[in-house]
C-alpha positions in Angstrom: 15.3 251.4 -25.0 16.1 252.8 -28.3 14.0 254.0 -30.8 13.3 251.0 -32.7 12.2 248.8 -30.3 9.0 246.9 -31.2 6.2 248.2 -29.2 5.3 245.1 -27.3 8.8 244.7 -26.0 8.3 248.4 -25.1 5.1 247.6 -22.9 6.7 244.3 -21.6 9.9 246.0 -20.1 7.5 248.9 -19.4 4.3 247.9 -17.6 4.1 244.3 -17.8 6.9 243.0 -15.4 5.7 245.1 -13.0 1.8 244.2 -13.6 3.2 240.6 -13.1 5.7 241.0 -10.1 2.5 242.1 -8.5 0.1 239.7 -9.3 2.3 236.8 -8.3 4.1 238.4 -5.6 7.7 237.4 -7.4 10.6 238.7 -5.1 14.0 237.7 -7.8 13.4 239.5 -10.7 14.9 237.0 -12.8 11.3 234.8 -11.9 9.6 236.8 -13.7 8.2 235.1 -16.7 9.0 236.2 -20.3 8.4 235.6 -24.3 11.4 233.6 -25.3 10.6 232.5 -28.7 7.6 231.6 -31.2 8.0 228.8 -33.4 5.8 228.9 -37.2 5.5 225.4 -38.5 3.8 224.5 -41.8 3.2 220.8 -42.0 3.0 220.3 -45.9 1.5 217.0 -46.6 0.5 217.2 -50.2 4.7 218.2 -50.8 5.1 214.0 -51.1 3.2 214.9 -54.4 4.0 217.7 -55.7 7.4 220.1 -54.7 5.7 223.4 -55.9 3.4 223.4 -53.0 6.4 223.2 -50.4 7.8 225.9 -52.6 4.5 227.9 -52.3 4.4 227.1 -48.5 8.3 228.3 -48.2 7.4 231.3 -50.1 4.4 231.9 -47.9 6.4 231.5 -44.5 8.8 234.0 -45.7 6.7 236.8 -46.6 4.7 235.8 -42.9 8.1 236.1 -41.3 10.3 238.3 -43.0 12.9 235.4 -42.4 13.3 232.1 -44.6 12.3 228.6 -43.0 14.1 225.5 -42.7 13.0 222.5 -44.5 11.8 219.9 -42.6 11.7 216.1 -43.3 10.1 212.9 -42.7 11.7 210.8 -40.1 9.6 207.4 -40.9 9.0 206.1 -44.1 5.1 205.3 -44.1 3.9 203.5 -47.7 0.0 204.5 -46.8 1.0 208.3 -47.1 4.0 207.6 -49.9 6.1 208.8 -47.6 9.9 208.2 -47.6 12.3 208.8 -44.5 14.0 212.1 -45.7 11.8 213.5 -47.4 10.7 217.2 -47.4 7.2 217.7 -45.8 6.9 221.0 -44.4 8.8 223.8 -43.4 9.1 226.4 -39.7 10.9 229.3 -38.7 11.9 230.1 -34.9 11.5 234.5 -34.6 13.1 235.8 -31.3 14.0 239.0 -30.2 12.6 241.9 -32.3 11.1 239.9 -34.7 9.5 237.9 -31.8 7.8 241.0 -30.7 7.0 242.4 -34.1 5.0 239.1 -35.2 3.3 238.9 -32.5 2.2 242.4 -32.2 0.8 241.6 -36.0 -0.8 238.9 -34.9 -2.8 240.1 -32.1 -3.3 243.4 -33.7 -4.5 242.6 -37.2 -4.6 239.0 -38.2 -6.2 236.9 -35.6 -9.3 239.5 -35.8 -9.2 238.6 -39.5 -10.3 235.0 -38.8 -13.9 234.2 -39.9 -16.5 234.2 -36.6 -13.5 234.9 -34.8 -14.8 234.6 -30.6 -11.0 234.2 -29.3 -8.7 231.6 -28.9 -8.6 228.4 -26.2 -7.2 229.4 -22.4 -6.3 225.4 -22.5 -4.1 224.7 -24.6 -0.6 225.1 -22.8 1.4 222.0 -22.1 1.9 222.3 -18.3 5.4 224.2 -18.7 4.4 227.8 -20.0 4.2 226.8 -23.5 1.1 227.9 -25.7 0.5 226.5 -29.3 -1.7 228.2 -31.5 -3.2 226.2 -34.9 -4.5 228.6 -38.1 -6.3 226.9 -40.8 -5.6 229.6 -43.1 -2.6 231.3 -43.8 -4.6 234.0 -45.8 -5.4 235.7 -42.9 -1.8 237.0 -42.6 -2.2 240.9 -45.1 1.2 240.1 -46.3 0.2 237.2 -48.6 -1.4 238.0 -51.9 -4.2 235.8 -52.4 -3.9 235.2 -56.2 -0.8 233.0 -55.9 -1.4 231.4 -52.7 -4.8 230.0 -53.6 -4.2 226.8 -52.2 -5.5 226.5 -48.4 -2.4 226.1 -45.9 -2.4 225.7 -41.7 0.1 226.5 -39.9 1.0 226.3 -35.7 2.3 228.6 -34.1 4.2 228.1 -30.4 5.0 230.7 -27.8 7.7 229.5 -25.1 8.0 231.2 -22.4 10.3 230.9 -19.9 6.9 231.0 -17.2 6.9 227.2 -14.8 3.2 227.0 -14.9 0.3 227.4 -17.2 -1.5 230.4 -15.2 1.7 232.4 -15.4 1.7 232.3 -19.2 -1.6 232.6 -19.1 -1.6 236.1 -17.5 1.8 236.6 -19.9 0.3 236.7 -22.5 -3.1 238.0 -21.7 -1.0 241.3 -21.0 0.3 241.0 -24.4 -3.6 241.3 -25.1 -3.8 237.9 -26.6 -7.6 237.6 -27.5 -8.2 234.3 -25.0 -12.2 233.4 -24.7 -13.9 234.5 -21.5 -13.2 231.7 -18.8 -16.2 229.5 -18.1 -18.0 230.2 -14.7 -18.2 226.9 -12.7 -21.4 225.1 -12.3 -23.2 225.2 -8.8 -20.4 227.8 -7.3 -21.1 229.6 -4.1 
């Protein structure tokens, strides 16, 4: 590895291929499951008023990423929500590689203990392929952001895909990556 590889991808290629070839008794490396990408994605709601706060959220994603987002739009038109087909409601950025590994490193080392009464995130919220998606309510817990000019409250999700075929597997993925997951509930009346 050279010298500016991110940490994580370090201790991946390291110690946590190994620590999983074990666990699950893999005999191919190629089985062996892996980070492929994490997907940001700011839904922007109030944007169908007001084009600033897209701006703000852009601006926002940005500084988060250290890449620029792409726009996204409305694919229905929906009169309740003045909403028109086409029109710009949010905005998301896909990091892989590197930048993969040097968000995420952020994010388990110094934001996600920023959240108020933090006690650790859900061990249930994959989607039966490996995937895990993440919701913030806040995007001022990311240090980047200067709170003066992004006073307005913002949520983002944020998706790890890995290339793991079942939920355990990218469960114990990312665990090694330290992911701060809640203590797993003891079953009731167990022998």
């Amino acid at each position: 590895m050279s010298t500016n590889t991110p940490r994580l991808q370090a201790r991946y290629h390291e110690s946590i291929r190994s620590a999983l070839k074990e666990q699950f008794g893999y005999t191919n490396p190629h089985q062996i499951p892996e980070l492929q990408k994490i997907s940001l994605n700011m839904g922007v709601g109030a944007a169908t008023g007001d084009k600033k706060v897209l701006d703000l959220a852009i601006d926002a994603m940005t500084q988060i990423t250290g890449q620029k987002p792409v726009t996204t739009l409305a694919r229905k038109s929906v009169a309740g929500f003045r909403l028109r087909e086409g029109m710009p409601i949010g905005c998301m950025v896909t990091l892989r590689r590197q930048m993969m590994y040097e968000f995420l490193d952020r994010l388990v080392s110094v934001v996600l203990p920023r959240v108020r009464d933090f006690r650790g995130i859900s061990r249930t919220a994959f989607d039966g392929n490996g995937n895990y998606t993440l919701g913030l309510t806040e995007q001022l817990v990311f240090p980047e952001l200067n709170p003066d000019k992004f006073t307005r409250p913002q949520g983002m999700n944020i998706s790890f895909v890995t290339s793991a075929k079942t939920n355990d597997e990218a469960r114990a993925l990312l665990a090694e990556f330290r992911m701060p997951f809640k203590a797993a509930k003891e079953k009731a009346g167990a022998a």
